[in-house]
C-alpha positions in Angstrom: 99.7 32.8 -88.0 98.7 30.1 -90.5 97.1 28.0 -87.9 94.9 30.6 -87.0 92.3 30.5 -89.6 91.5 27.1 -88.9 91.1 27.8 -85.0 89.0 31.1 -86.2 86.7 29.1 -88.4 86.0 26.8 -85.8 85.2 29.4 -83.0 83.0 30.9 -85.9 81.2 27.6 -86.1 80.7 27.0 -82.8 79.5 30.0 -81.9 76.7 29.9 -84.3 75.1 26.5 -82.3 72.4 25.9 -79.9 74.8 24.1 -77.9 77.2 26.9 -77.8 74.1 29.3 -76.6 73.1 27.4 -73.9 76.3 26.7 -72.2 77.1 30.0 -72.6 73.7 30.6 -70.4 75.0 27.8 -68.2 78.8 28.8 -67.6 77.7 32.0 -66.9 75.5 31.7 -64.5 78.3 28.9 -63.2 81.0 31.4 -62.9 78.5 33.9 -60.9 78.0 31.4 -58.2 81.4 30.0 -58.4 82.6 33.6 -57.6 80.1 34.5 -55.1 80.4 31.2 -53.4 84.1 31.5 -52.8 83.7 34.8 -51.6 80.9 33.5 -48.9 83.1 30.4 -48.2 86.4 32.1 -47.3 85.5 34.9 -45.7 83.5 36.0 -43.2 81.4 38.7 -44.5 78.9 41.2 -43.5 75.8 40.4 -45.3 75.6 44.6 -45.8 78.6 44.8 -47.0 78.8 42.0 -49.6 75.7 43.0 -50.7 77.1 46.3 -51.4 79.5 45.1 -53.8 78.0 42.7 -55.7 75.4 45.4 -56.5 78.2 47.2 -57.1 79.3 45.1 -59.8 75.8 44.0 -61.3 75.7 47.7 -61.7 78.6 48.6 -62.9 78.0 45.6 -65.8 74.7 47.3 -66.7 77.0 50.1 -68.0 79.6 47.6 -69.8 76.0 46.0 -71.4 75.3 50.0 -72.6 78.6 50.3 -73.8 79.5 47.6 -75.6 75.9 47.3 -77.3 76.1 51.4 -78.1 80.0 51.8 -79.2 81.2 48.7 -80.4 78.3 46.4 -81.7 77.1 49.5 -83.5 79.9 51.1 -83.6 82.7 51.1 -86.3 84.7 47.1 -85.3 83.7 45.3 -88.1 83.8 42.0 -86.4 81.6 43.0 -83.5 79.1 44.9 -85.9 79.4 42.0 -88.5 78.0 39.8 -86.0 75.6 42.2 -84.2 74.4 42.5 -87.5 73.4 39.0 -87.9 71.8 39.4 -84.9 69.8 42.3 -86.4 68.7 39.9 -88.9 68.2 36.9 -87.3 67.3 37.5 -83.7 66.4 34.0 -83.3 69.5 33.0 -84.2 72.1 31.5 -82.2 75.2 33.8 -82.7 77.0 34.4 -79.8 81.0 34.2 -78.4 82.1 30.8 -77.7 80.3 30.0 -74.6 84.2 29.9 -72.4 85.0 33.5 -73.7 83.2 35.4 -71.1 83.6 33.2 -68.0 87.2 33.3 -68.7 87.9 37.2 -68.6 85.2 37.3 -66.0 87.8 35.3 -63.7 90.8 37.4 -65.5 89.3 40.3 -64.0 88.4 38.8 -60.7 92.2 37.9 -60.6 93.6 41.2 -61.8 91.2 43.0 -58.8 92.8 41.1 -56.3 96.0 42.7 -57.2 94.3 46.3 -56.2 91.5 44.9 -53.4 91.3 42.2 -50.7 90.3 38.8 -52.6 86.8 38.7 -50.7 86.1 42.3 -52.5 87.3 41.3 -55.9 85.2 37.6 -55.6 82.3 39.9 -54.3 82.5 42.6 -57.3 83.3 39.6 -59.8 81.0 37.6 -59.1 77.9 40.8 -59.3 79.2 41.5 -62.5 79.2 38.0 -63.9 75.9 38.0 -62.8 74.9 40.5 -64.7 76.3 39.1 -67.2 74.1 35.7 -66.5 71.1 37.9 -66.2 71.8 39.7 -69.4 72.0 36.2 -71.5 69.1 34.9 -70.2 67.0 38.0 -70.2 68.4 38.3 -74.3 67.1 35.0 -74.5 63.6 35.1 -72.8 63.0 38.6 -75.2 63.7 36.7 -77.8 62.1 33.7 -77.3 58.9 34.1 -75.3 55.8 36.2 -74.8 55.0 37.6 -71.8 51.6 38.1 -70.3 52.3 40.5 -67.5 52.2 43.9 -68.7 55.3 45.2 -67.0 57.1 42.4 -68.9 55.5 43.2 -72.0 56.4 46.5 -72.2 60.8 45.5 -70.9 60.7 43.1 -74.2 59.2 45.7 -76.5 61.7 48.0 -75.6 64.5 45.8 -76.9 62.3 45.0 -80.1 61.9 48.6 -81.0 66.1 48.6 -80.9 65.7 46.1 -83.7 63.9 48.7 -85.9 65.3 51.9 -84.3 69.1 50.6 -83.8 69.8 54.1 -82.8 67.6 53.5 -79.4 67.3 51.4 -76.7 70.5 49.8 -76.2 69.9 47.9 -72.5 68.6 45.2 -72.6 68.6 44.3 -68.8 67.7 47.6 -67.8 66.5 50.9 -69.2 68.5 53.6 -67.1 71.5 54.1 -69.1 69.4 54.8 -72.3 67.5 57.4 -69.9 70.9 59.0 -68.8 72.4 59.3 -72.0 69.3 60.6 -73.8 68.8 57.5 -76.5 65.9 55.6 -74.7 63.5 55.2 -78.2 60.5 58.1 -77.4 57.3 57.5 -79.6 56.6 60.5 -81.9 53.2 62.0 -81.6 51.9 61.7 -85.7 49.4 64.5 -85.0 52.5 66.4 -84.3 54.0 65.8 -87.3 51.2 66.7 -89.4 51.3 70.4 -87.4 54.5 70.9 -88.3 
């Protein structure tokens, strides 16, 4: 295990570059069309079908997004919360996994589901969930980095800004719903109804 902490520093390093951000973006998005391609290439697939499961697993990745931001980069893994933290504090920052981490279990899981599904289903599901994935990056990103002018985008960004000051709140970033279902979407308190009570 003494070769280890080298490796670990490195990863550390690189995952605390520009470079490693956006080929993260890129590999991402990459491995969502890779998948989805396949799955359109080898099979002959109903359109209503296909589009069934990818939603399926776009939506079933907004719940991982939830999940992961609620329990365990606020939760009690102090190397996930150590770095969420940074985040926190630097949300222009540039900390994120090394940008092969997540297209490589992506395709893990893609592989393990064809053990249980047929292939197309598997490259159909994996390839909706890695593109949630995709769109969760770059929507991170855009929050981050740009200001919107359209109202309705206005008010998406501001929702993941009030997590920074209320980390107790808001924890999609793509989406609001599961913060609506599991009762921590960030609701404004009236101050005239503080002073009244």
């Amino acid at each position: 295990m003494q070769g280890f902490g080298p490796l670990q520093r490195s990863l550390e390093r690189l995952s605390s570059t520009r470079i490693n951000s956006w080929l993260g973006l890129a590999s991402d998005i990459g491995v969502s069309a890779l998948l989805l391609w396949g799955a359109f290439r080898l099979f002959d697939l109903r359109i209503a079908t296909a589009l069934c499961v990818v939603s399926a697993g776009v939506f079933t990745f907004s719940f991982v997004e939830y999940g992961l931001h609620r329990w365990l980069f606020h939760g009690l893994t102090p190397a996930f919360e150590q770095g969420h933290r940074r985040h926190h504090e630097r949300p222009l920052g540039d900390d994120s996994l090394p940008f092969f981490f997540p297209p490589l279990a992506i395709l893990a899981m893609a592989e393990i589901l064809k053990l249980v599904s047929p292939e197309e289903i598997a490259l159909l599901f994996a390839g909706g969930f890695a593109a949630g994935y995709a769109a969760y990056g770059l929507s991170h990103t855009l929050i981050h980095r740009m200001r919107f002018r359209n109202g309705v985008m206005q008010r998406w960004a501001a929702a993941h800004h009030v997590h920074h000051y209320h980390p107790d709140c808001n924890f999609g970033v793509t989406t609001p719903f599961w913060d609506f279902v599991m009762r921590t979407r960030y609701e404004r308190r009236d101050p005239k109804a503080r002073l009244s009570s």
